[in-house]
C-alpha positions in Angstrom: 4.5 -7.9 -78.4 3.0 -11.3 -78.3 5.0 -13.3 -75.7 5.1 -16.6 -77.0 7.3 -15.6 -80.3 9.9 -14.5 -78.2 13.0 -17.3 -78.0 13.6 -18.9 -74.8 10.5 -17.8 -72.9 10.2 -20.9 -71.3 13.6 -20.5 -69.0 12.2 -16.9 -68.5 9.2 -18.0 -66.7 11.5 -20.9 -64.8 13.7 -18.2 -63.7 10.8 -15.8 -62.4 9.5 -18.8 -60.7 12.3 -19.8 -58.7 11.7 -16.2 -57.4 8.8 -17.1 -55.5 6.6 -14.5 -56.8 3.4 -13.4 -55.2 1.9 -14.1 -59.2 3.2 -15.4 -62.6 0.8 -14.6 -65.5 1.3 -14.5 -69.2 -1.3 -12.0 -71.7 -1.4 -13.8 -75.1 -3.6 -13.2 -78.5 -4.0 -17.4 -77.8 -2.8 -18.7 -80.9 0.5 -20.3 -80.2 -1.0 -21.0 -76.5 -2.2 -24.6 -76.9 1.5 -25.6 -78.4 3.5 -24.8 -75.5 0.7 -24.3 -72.6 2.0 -27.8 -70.8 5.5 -26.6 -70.8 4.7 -23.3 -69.3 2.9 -24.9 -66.7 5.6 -26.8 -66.0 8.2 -24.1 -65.9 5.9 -22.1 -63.1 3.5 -20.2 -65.1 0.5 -19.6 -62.5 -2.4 -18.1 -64.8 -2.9 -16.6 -68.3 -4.8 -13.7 -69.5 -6.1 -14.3 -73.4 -6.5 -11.6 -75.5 -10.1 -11.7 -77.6 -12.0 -8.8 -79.4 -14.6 -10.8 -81.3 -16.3 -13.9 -81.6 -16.9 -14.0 -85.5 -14.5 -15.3 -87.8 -14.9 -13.1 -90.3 -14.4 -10.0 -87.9 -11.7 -11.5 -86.5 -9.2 -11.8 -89.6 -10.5 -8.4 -90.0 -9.0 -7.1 -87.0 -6.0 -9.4 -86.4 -5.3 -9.4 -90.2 -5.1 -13.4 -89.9 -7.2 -16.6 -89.3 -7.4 -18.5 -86.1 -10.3 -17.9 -83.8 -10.9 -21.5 -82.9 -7.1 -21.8 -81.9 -7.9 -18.8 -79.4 -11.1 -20.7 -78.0 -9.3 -24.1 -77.9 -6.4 -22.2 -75.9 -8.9 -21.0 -73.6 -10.3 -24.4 -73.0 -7.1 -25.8 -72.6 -5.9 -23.4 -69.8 -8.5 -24.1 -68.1 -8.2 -28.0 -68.5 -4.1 -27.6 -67.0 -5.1 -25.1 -64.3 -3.6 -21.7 -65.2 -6.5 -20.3 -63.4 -8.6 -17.6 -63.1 -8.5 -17.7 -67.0 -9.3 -14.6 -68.5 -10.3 -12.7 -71.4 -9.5 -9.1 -72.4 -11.8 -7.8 -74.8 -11.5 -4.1 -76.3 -15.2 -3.3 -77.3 -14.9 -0.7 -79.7 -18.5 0.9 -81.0 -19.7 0.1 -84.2 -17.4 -2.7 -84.6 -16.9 -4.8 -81.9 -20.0 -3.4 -79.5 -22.7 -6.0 -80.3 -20.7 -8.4 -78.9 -20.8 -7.5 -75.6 -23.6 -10.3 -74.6 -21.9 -12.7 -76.7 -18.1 -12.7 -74.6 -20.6 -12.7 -71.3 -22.4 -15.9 -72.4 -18.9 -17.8 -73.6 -17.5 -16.3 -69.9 -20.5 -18.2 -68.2 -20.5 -21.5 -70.4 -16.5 -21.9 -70.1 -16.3 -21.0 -66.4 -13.9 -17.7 -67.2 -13.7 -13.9 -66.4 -14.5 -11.7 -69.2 -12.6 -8.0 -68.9 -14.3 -5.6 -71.0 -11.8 -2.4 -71.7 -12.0 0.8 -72.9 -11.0 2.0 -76.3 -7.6 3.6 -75.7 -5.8 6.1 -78.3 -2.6 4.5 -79.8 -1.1 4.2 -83.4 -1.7 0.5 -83.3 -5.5 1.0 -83.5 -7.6 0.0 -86.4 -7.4 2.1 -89.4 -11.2 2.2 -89.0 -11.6 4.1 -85.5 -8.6 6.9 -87.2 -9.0 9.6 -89.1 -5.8 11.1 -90.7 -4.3 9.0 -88.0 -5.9 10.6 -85.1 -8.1 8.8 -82.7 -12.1 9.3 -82.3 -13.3 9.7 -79.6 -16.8 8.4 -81.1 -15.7 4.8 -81.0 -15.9 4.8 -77.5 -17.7 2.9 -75.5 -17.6 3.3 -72.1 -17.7 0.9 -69.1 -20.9 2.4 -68.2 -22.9 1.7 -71.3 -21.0 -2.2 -71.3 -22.5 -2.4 -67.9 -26.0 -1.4 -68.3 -26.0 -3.6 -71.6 -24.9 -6.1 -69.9 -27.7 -5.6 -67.2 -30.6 -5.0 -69.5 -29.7 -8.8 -70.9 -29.0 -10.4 -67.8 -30.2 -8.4 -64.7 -27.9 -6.8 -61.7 -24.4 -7.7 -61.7 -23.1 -8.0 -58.1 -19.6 -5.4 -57.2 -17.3 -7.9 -56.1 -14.4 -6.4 -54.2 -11.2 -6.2 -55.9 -7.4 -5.3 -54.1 -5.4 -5.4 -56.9 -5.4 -4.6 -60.7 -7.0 -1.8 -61.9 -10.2 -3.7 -63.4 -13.5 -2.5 -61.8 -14.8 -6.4 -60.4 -18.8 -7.6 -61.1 -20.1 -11.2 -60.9 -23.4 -11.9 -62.5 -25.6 -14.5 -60.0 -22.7 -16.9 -59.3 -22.0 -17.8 -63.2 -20.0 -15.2 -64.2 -16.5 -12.8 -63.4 -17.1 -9.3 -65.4 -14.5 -6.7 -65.4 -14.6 -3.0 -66.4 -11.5 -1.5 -67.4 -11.9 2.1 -67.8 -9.1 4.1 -68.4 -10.7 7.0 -70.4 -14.1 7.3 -68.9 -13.1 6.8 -65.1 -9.1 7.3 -65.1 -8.0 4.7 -61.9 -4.4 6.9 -61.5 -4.7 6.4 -57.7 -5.4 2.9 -57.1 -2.6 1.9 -59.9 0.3 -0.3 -58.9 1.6 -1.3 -61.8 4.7 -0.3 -63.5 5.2 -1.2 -67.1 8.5 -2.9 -69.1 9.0 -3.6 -72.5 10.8 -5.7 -74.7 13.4 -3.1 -75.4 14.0 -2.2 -71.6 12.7 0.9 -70.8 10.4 1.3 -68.1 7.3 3.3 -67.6 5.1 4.8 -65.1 2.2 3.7 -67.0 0.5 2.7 -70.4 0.0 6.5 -71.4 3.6 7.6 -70.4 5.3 9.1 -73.1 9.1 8.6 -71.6 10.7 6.2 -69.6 14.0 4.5 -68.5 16.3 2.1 -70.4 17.2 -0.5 -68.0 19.7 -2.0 -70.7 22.1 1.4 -70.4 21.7 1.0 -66.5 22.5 -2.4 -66.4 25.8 -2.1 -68.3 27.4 0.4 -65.7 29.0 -0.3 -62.5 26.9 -1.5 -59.8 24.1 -2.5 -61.6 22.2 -4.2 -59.3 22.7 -1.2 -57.1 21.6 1.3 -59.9 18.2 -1.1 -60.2 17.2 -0.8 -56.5 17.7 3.2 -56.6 16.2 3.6 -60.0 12.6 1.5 -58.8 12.7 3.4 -55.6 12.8 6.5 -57.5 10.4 5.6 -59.6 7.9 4.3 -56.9 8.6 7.7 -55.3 7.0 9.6 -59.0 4.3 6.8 -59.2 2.8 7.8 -56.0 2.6 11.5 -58.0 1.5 10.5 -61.5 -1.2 12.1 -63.3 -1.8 10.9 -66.9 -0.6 13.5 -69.7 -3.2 14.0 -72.7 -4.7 11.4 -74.0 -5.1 12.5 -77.3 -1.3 12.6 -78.0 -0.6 9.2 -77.6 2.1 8.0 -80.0 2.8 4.5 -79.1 1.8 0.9 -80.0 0.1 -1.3 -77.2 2.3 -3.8 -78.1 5.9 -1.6 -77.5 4.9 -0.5 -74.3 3.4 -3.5 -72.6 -0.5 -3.0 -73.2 
């Protein structure tokens, strides 16, 4: 869920710090961000990532189901202004909602100095009622990172590929202004090049947004040797991410939000 209602967040990120990691970044809807933005910086936080799916303020107490779009724009500003850089935006463009947006979020990307990430439409329960029917996904609200791309082009001319070694976002930058990414988990599955693992709030760990099972780490934890019992059970798990293949996508059950999407 979102991060920044969760008590005592603050030592979290201190403690991950102190661990010297290779990155420390925080995915938030943005509109708690500019209350505690300084003290995350000061406990270690590196970057953030802000969630976004529409630039209208009608639209979007339509799709969050509350008011606040210019908190999320001020928090954008104000990561910026205190450094938790690259800044960036997720965006789920969903067709027929969402879609003619797509030159809009490009245009705020190049007048704040941010990467926009445009992502696919994925199939979960926590979906607006509006792309469901009898509670089952539709395919037709799809839009893929193809036809974001060549909108994007028709508007603004060729976008540049810009190599990318991690994540699993496909990289573009448009003339200099601009970082675009293309997140396309339905239309061009990136299995292979994935290196992420994923852990919720309640414990359990996952291979992957569209795994169905997983591991509780909390029942782990609690027997002998735990520390011992987390070093076998990633290694094991490594070992099955090198084999994963995503199940049907149809059939997924879960929120975004339970399993860390």
């Amino acid at each position: 869920g979102e991060p920044l209602v969760r008590k005592g967040l603050t030592i979290l990120i201190e403690k991950l710090a102190r661990l010297n990691p290779l990155d420390l970044a925080l995915t938030t809807n943005g509109l708690l961000f500019s209350d505690f933005a300084p003290e995350l910086k000061s406990a270690g936080l590196k970057r953030v990532t802000i969630s976004l799916d529409t630039l209208r303020e009608n639209r979007f107490e339509k799709i969050t189901r509350r008011k606040g779009l210019p908190r999320v724009l001020s928090a954008i500003r104000i990561a910026k202004k205190i450094n938790l850089e690259p800044v960036k935006i997720n965006s789920v463009i969903i067709r027929g909602i969402n879609d003619d947006e797509i030159i809009d979020f490009v245009q705020l990307a190049k007048d704040e100095g941010v990467e926009i990430r445009f992502i696919e439409l994925m199939p979960s329960s926590g979906i607006i009622s509006e792309c469901k029917e009898s509670g089952i996904w539709r395919q037709e609200f799809l839009v893929s990172g193809a036809e974001i791309k060549a909108q994007i082009e028709g508007h603004f001319g060729r976008l540049q590929s810009v190599p990318a070694p991690t994540g699993v976002a496909k990289i573009f930058e448009l003339k200099n202004q601009a970082k675009i990414g293309l997140i396309t988990p339905i239309s061009e599955p990136f299995c292979n090049g994935c290196k992420r693992l994923r852990l919720s709030s309640e414990g359990i760990l996952r291979l992957c947004l569209f795994d169905k099972s997983g591991i509780n780490l909390k029942e782990e934890i609690t027997q002998l040797n735990p520390e011992e019992n987390l070093v076998r059970i990633f290694k094991q798990v490594l070992d099955q991410k090198l084999d994963w293949r995503r199940g049907d996508i149809d059939q997924i059950t879960n929120e975004m939000f339970r399993i860390g999407g």
